[in-house]
TILUMRO-779433 format. One record per atom (N, C-alpha, C, O): residue number from 0; residue in three letters; atom name; x, y, z. Coordinates in steps of 0.1 Angstrom, whole numbers. Each point is the difference from the previous one (the first is absolute). Layout:
SITE   zami   lofi   voke      c1      c2      c3
SITE    NUM    ALA     CA       X       Y       Z
...
***
This chain:
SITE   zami   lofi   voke      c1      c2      c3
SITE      0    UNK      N       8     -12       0
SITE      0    UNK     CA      -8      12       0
SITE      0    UNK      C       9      12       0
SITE      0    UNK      O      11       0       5
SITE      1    UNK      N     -15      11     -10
SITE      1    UNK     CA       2      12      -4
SITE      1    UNK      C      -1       6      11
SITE      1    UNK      O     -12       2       3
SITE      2    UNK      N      24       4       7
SITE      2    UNK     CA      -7      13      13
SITE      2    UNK      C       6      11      -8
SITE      2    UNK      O       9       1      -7
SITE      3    UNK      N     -21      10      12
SITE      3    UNK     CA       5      14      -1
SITE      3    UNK      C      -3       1     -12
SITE      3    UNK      O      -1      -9      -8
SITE      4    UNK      N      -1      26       4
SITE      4    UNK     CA       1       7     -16
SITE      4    UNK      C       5     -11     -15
SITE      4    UNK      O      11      -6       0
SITE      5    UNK      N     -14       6      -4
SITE      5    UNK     CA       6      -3      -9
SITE      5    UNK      C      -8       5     -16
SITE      5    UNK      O     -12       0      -2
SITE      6    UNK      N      22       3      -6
SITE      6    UNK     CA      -2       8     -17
SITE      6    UNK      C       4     -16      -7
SITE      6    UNK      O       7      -9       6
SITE      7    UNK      N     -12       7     -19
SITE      7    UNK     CA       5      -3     -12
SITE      7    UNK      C      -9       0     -11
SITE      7    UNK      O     -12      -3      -1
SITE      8    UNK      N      22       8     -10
SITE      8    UNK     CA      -6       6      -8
SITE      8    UNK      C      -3     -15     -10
SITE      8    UNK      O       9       0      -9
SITE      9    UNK      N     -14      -8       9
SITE      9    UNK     CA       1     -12     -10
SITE      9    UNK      C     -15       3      -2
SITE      9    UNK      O      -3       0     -12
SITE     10    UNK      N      -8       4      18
SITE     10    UNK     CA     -15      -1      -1
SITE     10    UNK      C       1       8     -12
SITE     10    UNK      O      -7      -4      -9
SITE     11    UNK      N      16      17       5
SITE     11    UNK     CA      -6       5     -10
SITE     11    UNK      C      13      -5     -15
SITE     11    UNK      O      -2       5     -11
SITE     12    UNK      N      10     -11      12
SITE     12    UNK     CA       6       1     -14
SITE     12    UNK      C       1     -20      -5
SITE     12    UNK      O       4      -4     -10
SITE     13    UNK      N      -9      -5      25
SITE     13    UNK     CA       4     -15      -3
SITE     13    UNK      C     -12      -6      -2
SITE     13    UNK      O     -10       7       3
SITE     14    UNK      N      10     -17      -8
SITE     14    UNK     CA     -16     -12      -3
SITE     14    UNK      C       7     -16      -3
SITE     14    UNK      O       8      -4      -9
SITE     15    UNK      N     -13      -4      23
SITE     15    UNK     CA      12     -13      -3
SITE     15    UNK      C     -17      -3      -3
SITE     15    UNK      O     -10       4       5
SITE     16    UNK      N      14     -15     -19
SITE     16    UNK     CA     -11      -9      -5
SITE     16    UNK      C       5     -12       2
SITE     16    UNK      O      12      -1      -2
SITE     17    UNK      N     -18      -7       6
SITE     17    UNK     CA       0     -14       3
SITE     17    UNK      C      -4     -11     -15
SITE     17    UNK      O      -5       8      -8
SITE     18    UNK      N       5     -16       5
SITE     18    UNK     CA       0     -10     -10
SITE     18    UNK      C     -17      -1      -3
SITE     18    UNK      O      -8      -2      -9
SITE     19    UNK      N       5       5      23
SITE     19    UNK     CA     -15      -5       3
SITE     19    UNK      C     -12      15      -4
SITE     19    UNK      O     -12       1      -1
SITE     20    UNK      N      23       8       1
SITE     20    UNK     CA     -10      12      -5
SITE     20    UNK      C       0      13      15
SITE     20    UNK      O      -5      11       1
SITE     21    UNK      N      12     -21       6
SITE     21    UNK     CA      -5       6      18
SITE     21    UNK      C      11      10       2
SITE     21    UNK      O      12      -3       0
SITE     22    UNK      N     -18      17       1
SITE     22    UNK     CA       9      13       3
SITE     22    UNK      C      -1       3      13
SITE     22    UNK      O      -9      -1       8
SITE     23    UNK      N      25       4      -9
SITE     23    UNK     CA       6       8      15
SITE     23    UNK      C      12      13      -1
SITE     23    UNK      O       8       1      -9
SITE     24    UNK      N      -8       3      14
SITE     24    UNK     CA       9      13      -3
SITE     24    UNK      C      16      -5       0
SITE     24    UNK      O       8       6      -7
SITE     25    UNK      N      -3     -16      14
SITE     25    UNK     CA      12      -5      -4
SITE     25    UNK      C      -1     -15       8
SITE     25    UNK      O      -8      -3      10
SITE     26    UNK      N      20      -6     -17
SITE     26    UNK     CA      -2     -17       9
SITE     26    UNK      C       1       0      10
SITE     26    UNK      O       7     -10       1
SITE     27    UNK      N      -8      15       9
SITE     27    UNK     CA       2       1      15
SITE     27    UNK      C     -11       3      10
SITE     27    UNK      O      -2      -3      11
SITE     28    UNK      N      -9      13     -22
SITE     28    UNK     CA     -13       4       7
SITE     28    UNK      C      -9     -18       0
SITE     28    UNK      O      -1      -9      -9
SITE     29    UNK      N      -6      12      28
SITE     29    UNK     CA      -5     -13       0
SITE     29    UNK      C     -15      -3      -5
SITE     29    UNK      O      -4     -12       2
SITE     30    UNK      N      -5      26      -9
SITE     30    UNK     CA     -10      -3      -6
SITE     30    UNK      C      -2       2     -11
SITE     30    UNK      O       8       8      -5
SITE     31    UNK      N     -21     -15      -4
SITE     31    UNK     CA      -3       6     -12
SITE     31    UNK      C      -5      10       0
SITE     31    UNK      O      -8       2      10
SITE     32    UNK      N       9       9     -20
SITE     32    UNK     CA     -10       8       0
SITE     32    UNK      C      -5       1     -15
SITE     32    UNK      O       1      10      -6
SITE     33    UNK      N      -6     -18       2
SITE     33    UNK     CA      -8      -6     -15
SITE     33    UNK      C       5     -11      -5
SITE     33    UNK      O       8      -8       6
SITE     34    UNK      N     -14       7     -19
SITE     34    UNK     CA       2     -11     -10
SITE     34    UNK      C      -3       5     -13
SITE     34    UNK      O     -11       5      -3
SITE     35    UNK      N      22      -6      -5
SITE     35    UNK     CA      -4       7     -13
SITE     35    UNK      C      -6     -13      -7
SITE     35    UNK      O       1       0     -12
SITE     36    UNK      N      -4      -7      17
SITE     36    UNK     CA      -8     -12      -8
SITE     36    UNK      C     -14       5       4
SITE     36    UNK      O      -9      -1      -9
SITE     37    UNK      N       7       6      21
SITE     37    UNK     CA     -15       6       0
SITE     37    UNK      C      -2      14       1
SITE     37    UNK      O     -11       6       1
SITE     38    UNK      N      24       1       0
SITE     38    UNK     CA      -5      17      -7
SITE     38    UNK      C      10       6      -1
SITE     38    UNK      O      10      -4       6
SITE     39    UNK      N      -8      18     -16
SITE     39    UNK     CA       7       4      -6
SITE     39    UNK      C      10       4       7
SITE     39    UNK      O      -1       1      12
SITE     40    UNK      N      15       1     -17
SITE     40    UNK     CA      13      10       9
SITE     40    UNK      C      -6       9       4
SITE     40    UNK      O       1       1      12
SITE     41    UNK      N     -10      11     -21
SITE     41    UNK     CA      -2      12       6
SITE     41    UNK      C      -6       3      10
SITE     41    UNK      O       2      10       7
SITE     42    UNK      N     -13     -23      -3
SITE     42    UNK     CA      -6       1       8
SITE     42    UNK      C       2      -1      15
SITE     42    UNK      O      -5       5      10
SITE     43    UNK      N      19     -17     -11
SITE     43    UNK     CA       5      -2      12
SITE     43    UNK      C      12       6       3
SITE     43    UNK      O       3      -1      12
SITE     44    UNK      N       7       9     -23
SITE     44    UNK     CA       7      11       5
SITE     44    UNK      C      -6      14       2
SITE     44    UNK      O       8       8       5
SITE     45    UNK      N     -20      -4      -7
SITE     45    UNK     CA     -10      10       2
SITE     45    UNK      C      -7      -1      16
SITE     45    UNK      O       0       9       8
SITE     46    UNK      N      -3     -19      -7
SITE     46    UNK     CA      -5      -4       9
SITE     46    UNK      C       6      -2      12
SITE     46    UNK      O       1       9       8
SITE     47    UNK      N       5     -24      -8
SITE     47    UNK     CA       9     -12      10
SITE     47    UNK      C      13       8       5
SITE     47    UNK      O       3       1      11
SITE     48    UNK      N       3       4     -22
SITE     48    UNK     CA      15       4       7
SITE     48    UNK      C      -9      20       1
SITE     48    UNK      O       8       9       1
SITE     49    UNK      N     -16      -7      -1
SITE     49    UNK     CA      -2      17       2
SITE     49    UNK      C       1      -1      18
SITE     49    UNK      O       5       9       7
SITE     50    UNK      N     -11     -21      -4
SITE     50    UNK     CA      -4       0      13
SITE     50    UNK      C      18      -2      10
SITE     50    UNK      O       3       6      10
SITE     51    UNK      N       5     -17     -19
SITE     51    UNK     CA      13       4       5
SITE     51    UNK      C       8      10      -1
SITE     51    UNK      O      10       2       8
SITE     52    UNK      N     -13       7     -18
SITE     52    UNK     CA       9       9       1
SITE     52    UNK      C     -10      11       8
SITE     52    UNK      O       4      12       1
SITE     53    UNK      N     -14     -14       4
SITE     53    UNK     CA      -6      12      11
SITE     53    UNK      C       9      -6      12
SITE     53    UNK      O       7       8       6
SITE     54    UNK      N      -8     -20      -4
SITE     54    UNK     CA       5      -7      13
SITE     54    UNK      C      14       5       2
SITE     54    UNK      O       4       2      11
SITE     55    UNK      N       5      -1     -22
SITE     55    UNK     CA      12       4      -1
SITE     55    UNK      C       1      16       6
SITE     55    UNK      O       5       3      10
SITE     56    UNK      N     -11       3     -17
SITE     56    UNK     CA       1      16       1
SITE     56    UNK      C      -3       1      17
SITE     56    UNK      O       6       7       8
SITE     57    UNK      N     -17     -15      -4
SITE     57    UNK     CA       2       6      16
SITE     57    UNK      C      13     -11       9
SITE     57    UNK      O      -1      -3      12
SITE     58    UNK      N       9      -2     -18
SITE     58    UNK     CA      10      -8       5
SITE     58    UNK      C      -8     -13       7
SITE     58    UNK      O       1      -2      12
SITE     59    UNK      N      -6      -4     -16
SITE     59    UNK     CA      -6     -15       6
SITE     59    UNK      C       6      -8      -9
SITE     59    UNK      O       2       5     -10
SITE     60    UNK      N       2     -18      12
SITE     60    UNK     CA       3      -9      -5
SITE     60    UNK      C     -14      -8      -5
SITE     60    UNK      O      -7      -4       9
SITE     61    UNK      N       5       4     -16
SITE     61    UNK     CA     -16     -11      -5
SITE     61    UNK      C       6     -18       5
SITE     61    UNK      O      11      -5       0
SITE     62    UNK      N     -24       1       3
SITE     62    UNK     CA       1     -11       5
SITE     62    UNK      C       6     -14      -9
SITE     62    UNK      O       2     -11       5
SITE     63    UNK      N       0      18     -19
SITE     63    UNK     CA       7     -12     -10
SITE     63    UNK      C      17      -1       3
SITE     63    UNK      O       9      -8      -2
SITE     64    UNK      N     -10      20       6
SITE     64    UNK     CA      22       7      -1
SITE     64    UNK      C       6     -10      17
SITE     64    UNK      O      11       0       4
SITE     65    UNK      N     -20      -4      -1
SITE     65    UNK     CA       8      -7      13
SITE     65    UNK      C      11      -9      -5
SITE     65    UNK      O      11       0       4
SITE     66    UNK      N     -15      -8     -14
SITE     66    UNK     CA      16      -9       1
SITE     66    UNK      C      11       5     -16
SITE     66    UNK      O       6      -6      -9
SITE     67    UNK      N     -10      22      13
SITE     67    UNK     CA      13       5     -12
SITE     67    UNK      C      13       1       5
SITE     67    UNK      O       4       5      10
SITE     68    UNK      N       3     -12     -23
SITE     68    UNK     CA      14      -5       5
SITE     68    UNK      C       7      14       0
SITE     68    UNK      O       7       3      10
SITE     69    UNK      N     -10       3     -19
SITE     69    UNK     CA      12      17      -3
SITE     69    UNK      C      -9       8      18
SITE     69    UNK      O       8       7       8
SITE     70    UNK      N     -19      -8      -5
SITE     70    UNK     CA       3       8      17
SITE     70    UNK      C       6      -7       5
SITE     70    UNK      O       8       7       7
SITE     71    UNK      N      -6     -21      -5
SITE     71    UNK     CA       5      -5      10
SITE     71    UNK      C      17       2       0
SITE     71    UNK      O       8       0      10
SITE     72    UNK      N      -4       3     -24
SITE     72    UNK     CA      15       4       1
SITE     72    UNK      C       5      13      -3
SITE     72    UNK      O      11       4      -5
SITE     73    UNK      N     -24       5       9
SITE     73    UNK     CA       5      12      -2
SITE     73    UNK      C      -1       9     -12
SITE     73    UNK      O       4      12       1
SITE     74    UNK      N     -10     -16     -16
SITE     74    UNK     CA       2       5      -8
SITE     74    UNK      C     -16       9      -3
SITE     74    UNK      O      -1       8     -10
SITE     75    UNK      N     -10     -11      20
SITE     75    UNK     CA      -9       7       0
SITE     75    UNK      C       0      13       9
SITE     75    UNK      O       2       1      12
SITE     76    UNK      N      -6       8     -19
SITE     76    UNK     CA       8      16      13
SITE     76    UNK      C     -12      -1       8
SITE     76    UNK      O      -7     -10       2
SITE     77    UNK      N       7      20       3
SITE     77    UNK     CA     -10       4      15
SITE     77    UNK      C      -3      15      -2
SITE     77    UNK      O      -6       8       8
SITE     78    UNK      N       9      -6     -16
SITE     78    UNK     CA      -5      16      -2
SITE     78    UNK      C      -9      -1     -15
SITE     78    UNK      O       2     -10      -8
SITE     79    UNK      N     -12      23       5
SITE     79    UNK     CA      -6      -2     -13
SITE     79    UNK      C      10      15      -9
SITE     79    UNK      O      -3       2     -12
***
C-alpha cells in the first residue's frame, strides 16, 4: 500500500491493453477499468481514467496503484 501524497502522471499519457481487451493505466494497476471488447477507448479514457487523474490532482493514491512497483522504489514523486 501506498502512505502519504502521492502524483503520477501515467493516468493522462499511458493505456496498458491486455490481450483480453481489459484496460488499465499501466501493468501494475490492480483493476480494470473497461474492456474495449465491450466499449470504446474513448469512453473509458474519458470516463475511467478522468476519475484517476481527479484522484491524482488532490494527491490520493486510487485504490488500483497499491501494488505499483515504480512507488514502491521511488520513482513515483509525491508532489503534483
Amino acid at each position: 500500500m501506498i502512505d502519504g501524497p502521492v502524483y503520477c502522471d501515467i493516468p493522462w499519457w499511458s493505456v496498458y491493453i491486455e490481450v483480453t481487451g481489459e484496460v488499465r493505466p499501466c501493468c501494475d494497476y490492480g483493476l480494470v477499468l473497461g474492456n474495449l471488447t465491450q466499449q470504446g477507448a474513448k469512453a473509458i479514457w474519458d470516463e475511467r481514467f478522468a476519475t484517476l487523474r481527479q484522484l491524482q490532482q488532490l494527491g490520493t493514491a486510487p485504490a488500483g496503484c497499491g501494488q505499483c512497483c515504480a512507488a514502491r522504489i521511488g520513482r513515483v514523486g509525491t508532489e503534483g
